[in-house]
N, C-alpha and C positions, 0 to 999 in steps of 0.2 A: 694725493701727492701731486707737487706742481713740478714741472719743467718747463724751464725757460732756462736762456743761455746767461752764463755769467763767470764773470773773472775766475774764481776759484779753479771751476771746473777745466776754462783754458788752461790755467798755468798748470794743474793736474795733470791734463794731457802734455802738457810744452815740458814735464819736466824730465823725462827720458831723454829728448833732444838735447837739455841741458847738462845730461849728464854725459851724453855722447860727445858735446863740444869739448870739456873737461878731459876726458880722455885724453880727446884728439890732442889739448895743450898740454897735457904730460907727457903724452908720447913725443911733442915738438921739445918741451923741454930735456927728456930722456935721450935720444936720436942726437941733440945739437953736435955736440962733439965726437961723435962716429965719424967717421970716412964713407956712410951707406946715407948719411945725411938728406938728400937729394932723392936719391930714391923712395926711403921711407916717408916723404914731406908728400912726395908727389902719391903715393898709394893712400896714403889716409888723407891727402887733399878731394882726391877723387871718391872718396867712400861715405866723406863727410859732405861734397854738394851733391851726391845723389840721397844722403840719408836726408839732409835740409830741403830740397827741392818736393822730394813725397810728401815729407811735414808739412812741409808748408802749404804745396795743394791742397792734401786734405783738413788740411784746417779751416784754406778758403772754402773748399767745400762742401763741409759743415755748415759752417759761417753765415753761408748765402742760403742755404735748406734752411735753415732754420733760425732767421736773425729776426724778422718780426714775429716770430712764432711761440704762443703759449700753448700747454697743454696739462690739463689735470683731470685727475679721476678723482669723483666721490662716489657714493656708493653704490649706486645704478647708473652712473651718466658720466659718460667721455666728453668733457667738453674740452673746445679747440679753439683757439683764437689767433686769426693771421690776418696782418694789416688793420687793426682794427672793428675787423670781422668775424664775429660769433657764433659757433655752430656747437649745436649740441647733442651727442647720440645718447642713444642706452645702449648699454655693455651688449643687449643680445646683439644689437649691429653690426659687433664687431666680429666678423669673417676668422681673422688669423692678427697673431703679432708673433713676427718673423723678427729674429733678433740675429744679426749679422756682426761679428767679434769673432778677432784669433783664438784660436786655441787654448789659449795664457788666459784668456778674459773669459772664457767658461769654465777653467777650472779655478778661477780666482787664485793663479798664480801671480806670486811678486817676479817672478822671473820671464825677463822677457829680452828677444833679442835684437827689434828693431824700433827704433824709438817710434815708429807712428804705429805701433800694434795695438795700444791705448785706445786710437778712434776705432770708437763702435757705434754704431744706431741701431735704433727699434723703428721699422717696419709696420704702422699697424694696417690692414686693408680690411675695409667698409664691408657690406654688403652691395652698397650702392655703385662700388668701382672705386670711390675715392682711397686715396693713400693719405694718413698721417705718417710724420717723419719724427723723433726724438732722435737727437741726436746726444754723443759723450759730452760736450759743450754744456750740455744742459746740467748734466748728472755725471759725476764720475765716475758712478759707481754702479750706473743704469740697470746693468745685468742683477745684480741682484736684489736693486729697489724694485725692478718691473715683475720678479718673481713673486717678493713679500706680497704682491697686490692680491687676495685670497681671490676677488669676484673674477681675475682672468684665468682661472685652473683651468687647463685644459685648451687654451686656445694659444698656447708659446710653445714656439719651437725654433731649433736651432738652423739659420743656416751654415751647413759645415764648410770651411775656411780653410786656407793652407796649400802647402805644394800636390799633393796628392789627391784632394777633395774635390769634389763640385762646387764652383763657385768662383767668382775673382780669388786672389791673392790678397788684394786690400781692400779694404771696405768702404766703400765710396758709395754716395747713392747716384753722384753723376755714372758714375763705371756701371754702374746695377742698372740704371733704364737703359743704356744702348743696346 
């Protein structure tokens, strides 16, 4: 399986946002002729640049983790390719693959309530210290492609997400090194 970033996968993730704008202008068109007009514009003006603001960073990024970045697995051997630069492990190398995703994205629900709950990354760490990054960008569907992979059994695991869990809130791998 290859990952590498590409259009589909953005507008995949960009499409929650899009459906949040949508909203937003039916609720403008709904609201117009109220007397609460003014109010309601400015409650979902305020709900909509902080829901596009999150989007939007974590899209950058993504973006910038993982914009020269290839990665494929055949059937003994992780190979990696950034900037031009080629590196190739064997599967026993590879330590952990730490898969970071809401709640919604491990149980492969359609339902979700924050348009950037879509970005998820896979985490894979070396033996050697190195870190590979897969990002949603790549794959939209990552969580479940990186499971189908038989030769990683045993080395995937979730990190738990959400208001109550261990763990950021959103999934960033900038958020995740500080």
């Amino acid at each position: 399986m290859k990952y590498q970033i590409n259009r589909k996968s953005i507008f995949k993730s960009l499409i929650n946002f899009i459906i949040v704008l949508l909203g937003f202008l039916m609720a403008l068109v709904f609201f117009y002729k109220t007397n609460y007009v003014q109010h309601v514009l400015l409650i979902f003006a305020f709900y909509f640049s902080i829901q596009l603001t999150i989007t939007l960073l974590l899209l950058a990024d993504f973006y910038i983790k993982t914009k020269n970045t290839v990665v494929q697995f055949s059937k003994n051997k992780l190979n990696y390719q950034i900037n031009d630069v080629r590196y190739s492990f064997e599967i026993e190398e590879i330590e952990t693959i730490i898969i970071h995703c809401a709640p919604s994205i491990k149980r492969n629900s359609r339902v979700i309530f924050f348009p950037f709950e879509p970005f998820h990354y896979i985490l894979i760490n070396l033996n050697n210290g190195q870190k590979v990054y897969i990002t949603s960008l790549s794959d939209s569907n990552l969580n479940s492609s990186i499971k189908s992979i038989s030769i990683l059994k045993g080395k995937i695991f979730y990190l738990k997400r959400g208001f109550f869990n261990n763990g950021a809130w959103i999934n960033s791998p900038f958020l995740d090194a500080l």
